[in-house]
N, C-alpha and C positions, 0 to 999 in steps of 0.2 A: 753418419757411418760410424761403425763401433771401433774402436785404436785395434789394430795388431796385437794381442797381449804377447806373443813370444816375440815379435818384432821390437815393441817397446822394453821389453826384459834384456833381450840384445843389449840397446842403444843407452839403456839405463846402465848394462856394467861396464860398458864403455864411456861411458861419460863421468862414472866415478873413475873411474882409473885417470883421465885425464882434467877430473877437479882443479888441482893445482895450478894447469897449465889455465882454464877456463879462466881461473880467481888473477893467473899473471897477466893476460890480456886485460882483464877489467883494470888492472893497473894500469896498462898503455892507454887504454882510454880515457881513464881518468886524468894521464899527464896531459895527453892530447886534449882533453875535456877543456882543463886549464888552460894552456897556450892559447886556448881559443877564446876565451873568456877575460883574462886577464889582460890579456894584449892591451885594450885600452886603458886600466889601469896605471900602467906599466908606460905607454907611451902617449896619457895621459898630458903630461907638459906639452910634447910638441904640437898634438892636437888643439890642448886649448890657446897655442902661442898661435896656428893660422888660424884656428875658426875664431878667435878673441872673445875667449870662455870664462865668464867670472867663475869663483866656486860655486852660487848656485848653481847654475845651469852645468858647469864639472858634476856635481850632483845626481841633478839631473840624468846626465849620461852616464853616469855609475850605476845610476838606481834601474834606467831600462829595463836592463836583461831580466831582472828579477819581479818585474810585472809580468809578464808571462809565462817566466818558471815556477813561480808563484801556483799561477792561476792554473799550469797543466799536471800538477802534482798527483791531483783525485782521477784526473781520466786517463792519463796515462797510469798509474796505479791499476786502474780497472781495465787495463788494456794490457798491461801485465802477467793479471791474474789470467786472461783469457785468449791470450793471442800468443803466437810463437815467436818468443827470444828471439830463438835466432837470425828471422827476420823483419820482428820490430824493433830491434836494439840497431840493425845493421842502417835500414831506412834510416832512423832519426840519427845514427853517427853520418851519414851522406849528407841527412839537410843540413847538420850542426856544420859539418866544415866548409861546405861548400859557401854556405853563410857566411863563415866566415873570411872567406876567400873575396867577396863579392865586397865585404865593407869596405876592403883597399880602393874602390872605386866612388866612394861618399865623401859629398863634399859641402854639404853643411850640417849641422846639428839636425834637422829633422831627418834626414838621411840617415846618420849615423844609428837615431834612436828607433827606427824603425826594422832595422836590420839586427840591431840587438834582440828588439824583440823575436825576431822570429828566429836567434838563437837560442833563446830560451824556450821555444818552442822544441826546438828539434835535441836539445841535451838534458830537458826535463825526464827523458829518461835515465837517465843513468844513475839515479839510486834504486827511486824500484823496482828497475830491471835487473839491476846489479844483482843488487843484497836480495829476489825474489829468487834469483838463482843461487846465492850463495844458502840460502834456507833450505833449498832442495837436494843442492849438493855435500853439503858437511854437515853433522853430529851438531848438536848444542856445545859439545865440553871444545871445538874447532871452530867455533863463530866468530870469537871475539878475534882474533889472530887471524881467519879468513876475509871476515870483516874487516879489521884495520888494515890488511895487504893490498886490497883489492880497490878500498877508499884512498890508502897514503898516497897514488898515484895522481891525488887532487893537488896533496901538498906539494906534493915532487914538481908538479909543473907551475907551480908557485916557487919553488927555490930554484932550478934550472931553469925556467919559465924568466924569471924576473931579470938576471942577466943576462941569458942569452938574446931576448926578446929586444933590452937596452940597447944589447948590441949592432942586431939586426937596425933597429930603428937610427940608431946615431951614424951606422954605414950607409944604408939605402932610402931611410924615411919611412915614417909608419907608414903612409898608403902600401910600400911594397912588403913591410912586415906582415900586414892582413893577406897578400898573394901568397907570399914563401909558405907562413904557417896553417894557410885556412885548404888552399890546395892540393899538397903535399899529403895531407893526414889523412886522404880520404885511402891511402893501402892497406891502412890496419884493414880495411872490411876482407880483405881478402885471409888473411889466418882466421878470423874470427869466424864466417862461413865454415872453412875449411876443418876446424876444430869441431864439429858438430857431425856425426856419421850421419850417412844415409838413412832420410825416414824420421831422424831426430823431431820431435814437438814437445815443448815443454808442457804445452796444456794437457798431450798424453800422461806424460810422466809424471803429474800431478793429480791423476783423474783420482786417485784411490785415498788420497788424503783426507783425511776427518776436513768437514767443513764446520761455518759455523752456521747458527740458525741462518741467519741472513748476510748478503756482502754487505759491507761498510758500519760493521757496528763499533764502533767506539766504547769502550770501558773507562775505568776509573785509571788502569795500566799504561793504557794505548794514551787517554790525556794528559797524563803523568808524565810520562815519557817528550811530549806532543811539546806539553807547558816546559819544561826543562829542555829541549831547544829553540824555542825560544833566544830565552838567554845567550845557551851558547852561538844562537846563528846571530847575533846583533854583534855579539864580540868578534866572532873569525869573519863577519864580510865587514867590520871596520877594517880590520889590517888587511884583509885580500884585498880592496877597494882603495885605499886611502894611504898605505908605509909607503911605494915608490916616490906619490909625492910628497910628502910628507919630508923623506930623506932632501929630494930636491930645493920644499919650500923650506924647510925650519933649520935641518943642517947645512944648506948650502952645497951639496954634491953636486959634480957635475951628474948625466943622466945615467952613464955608462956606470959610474961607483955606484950610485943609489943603487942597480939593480943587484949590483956583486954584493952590498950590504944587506939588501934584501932576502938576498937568499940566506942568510944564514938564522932568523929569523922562522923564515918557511920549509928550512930543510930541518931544522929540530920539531915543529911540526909532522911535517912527513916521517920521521924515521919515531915520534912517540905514536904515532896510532896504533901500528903494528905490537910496539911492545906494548901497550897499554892493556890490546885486545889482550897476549898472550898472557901479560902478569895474572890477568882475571882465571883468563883460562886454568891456568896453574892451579890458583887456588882452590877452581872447582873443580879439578881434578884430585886435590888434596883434603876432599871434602867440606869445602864451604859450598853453605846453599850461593845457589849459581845470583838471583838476584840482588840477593847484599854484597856480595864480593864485586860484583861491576857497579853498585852503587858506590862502593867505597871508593874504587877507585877511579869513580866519575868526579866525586866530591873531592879527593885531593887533587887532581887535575886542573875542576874548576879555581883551586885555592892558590893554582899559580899564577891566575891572573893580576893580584895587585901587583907584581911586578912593573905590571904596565905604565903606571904613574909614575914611578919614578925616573922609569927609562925616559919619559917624556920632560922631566923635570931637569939633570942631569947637564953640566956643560959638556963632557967630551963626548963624540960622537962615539966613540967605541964601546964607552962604559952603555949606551945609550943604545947599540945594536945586542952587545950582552944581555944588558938588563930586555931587550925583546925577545932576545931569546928564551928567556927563562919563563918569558909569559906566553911563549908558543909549548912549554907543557900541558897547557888544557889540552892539547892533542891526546893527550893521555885517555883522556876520556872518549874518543871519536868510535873507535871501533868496537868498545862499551857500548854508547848510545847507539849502534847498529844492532848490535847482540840483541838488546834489551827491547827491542823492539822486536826481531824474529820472537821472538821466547813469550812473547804476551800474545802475539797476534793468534785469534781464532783458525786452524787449519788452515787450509791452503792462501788464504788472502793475506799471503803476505807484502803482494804489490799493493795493496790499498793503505796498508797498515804503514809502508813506509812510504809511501806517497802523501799521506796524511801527515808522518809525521815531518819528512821531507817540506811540506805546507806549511808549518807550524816556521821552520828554523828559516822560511826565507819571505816570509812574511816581514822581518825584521831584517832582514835583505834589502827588501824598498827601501825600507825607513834609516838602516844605517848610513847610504853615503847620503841620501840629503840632509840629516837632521847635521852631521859630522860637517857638512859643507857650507850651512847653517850657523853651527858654532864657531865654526874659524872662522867663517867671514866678518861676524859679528862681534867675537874674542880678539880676535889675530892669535888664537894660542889653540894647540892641539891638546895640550892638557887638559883642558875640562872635557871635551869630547874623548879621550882615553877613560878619566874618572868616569863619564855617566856609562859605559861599556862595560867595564867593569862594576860598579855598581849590579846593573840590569842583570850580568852572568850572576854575583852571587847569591842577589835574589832568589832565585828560582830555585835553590837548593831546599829550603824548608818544603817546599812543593813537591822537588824529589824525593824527599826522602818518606814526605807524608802518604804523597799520593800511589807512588808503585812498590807493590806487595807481591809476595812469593805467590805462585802459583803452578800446576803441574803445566809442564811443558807439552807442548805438542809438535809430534816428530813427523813429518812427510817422507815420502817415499824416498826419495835418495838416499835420504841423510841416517838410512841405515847402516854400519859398516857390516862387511864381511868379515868371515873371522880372521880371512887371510890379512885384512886392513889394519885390524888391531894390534 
C-alpha cells in the first residue's frame, strides 16, 4: 500500500520539531541500556564469591552478552532500515529489561550466561536504531553533538550505574539488584510510544532518500571506519567489563567505594562524547571539511589513552582513579565515530551501516574480558592487560587516517532544516 504523502509530511514536521526530545530519550535508554548490562560487571565480586568463579570463568560471563550482540548487529541493522522505530526499538527495550529482571532468579553460571545472551539479543538495537534515526532527524553540521547526547547515556549509566548499582547490591544482594533495575525500566516504553504522532513510520519517512545500488555494501569508508572501532571497542569494554573489579581486586575497596570510584572515571566518559561531537561540529560549521575535523579529533581522543598505564602502575588510589579519568577522554571521540559513520553510509541504510560498524567494535567485546581475565590470572597484575588495550586503540589510528576519505555527503529526508530551524 503507497504511505500518505500529506500524512507523512504532517508527521515528518512534527517530529523534527520534537528531535531533541526523541535524541533525550535515546539518552534514557541508553542509561537504562547500561544498568542492564553492567549490573554484572559491577556486582561481579559477589556473584563470583556464591557461584565460586575463578577469573576465567568471570570472563566468561563478562564476555556472554557480547556473543550475541555481536552476532545481531547485521539483522537488526537490516531491520532498522526496514521496519518501524517505533515499534522495534519499543519490542526489543521490553525483551532487554524484562531479561534483565529475570537474571535475579539464576543461580549458576550456565544460567547466568544464557540469559545474557538473550540480553544482547533484545539491546542489539540500540545503536542502529538510535543513530538510524538520529541520521533522519538532524543536519550533518548536528550529528556529532546529537550523536554524542543520545549515545553519552551509555556512559551516564556506567558512572551513576557503578555506584548506585554497588549500592543496591551491598543493601539487598545482586539476585534483587537484577529485580529493582531489570523490572522497573520497562516505563520508559511509554513516553517513547507517546513521542511519535499518530501514523508515524520511519520506513515512510525515509521512502524518498537516495539509496544505494544495493543494501549492505561495504566501502573503503564504512571499513575504515568498521577497522578503527575496533580498537576503540577493545579499549571501552575492558574498563566497562573489568574497573569495579579491578577497584575491589587490586586497590582493595570495599564494593560500595569501588562503585563511587568508578564513576568518576565513566562520568568524564559520558560528559566528553557530547563535547567531542560538538567541538567537531563547530569546526564544520567554521569551515573544516566535516571528515578531517572528526578525524582529528578522533585521533586526540584516542591519544588519551596511555594514560591508562600509569593509572595502573601508581601506589595511591586517587592518583590512580585521576590518572583513569584522563583515559576516559577517548570518549572524545564516540559521538565522532557516530557521525562519521552517518556521513559515509550509502542513503538510507544507515541501520546496516552502523550495525556493521556497531559489529566491528564488539567483536573485541568477546575477546576483551576473557583475554583481560586471562592475563590477570596468569600475571596477578592488571597492568599488562591495561598496556595491550591501549596498544590495540592506537594501532588502528594509521588505518584511520589512511583508510577514511572525504566524500559528498548524503542528506535524507528529515535532516532537512526549515528555514524557521536555522
Amino acid at each position: 500500500m503507497p504511505f500518505d504523502t500529506a500524512l507523512q509530511a504532517e508527521v515528518q514536521a512534527i517530529l523534527t520539531r520534537r528531535r531533541w526530545w526523541i535524541a533525550a530519550l535515546l539518552f534514557f535508554a541508553g542509561l537504562i541500556n547500561y544498568f542492564d548490562r553492567t549490573i554484572v560487571s559491577v556486582a561481579l565480586p559477589a556473584i563470583a564469591s556464591d557461584l565460586h568463579l575463578d577469573p576465567e570463568r568471570m570472563g566468561i560471563l563478562l564476555s556472554a552478552f557480547f556473543w550475541s550482540y555481536a552476532a545481531m548487529q547485521i539483522p537488526i541493522g537490516w531491520l532498522s532500515d526496514r521496519c518501524n522505530l517505533r515499534w522495534l526499538y519499543a519490542g526489543c527495550f521490553a525483551l532487554w529489561s524484562v531479561t534483565c529482571g529475570l537474571t535475579g532468579f539464576a543461580s549458576s553460571l550456565l544460567a547466568l550466561v544464557l540469559l545474557r545472551v538473550l540480553l544482547g539479543i533484545g539491546e542489539s538495537v540500540y545503536l542502529p536504531g538510535g543513530m538510524k534515526l538520529v541520521s533522519m532527524l538532524f543536519p550533518p553540521e548536528d550529528r556529532g553533538l546529537a550523536s554524542g547526547l543520545s549515545n553519552c547515556g551509555t556512559r551516564a549509566g556506567l558512572a551513576f550505574g557503578a555506584p548506585l548499582i554497588a549500592s543496591v547490591v551491598a543493601a539487598f544482594g545482586w539476585k534483587h539488584a537484577f529485580f529493582i533495575l531489570g523490572f522497573t525500566s520497562v516505563a520508559w516504553i511509554v513516553p517513547w510510544i507517546l513521542s511519535f504522532p499518530r501514523g508515524a513510520n520511519t520506513v515512510a519517512l525515509a521512502a524518498h532518500a537516495p539509496r544505494s545500488p544495493r543494501w549492505g555494501h561495504i566501502d573503503r569508508n564504512l571499513l575504515g571506519i568498521g577497522l578503527t572501532n575496533i580498537g576503540y571497542g577493545y579499549y571501552f569494554y575492558l574498563l566497562m567489563t573489568w574497573l569495579p573489579t579491578y577497584l575491589v581486586q587490586t586497590r582493595h575497596l570495599p564494593l560500595a567505594l569501588a562503585g563511587t570510584y568508578a564513576a568518576i572515571p565513566y562520568l568524564t566518559f559520558t560528559l566528553s562524547e557530547p563535547i567531542g561531537g560538538w567541538i567537531a561540529d563547530r569546526l564544520v560549521i567554521l569551515g573544516w571539511e566535516e571528515i578531517f575535523a572528526r578525524k582529528v579529533l578522533i585521533t586526540a581522543a584516542f591519544s588519551t589513552s596511555v594514560l591508562l598505564i600509569p593509572a595502573g602502575l601508581v601506589a595511591d588510589t586517587r592518583s590512580a582513579v585521576a590518572l583513569l579519568g584522563g583515559a576516559c577522554l577517548v570518549g572524545l571521540s564516540t559521538g565522532n565515530l557516530y557521525a562519521l559513520v552517518q556521513r559515509v553510509s550509502a542513503g538510507g541504510d544507515v541501520g546496516f551501516s552502523i550495525g556493521f560498524f556497531n559489529l566491528a567494535g564488539n567483536i573485541p567485546g568477546i575477546a576483551a574480558p576473557i583475554v583481560t581475565g586471562f592475563i590477570v590470572g596468569r600475571m596477578h597484575s592488571y597492568v599488562p592487560a591495561f598496556a595491550v588495550a591501549v596498544a590495540i586503540l592506537l594501532a588502528v589510528l594509521p588505518i584511520h587516517w589512511r583508510m577514511i576519505q572525504p566524500q559528498r555527503a548524503p542528506r535524507l529526508i528529515l535532516a532537512d532544516r526549515s528555514e524557521s530551524d536555522r
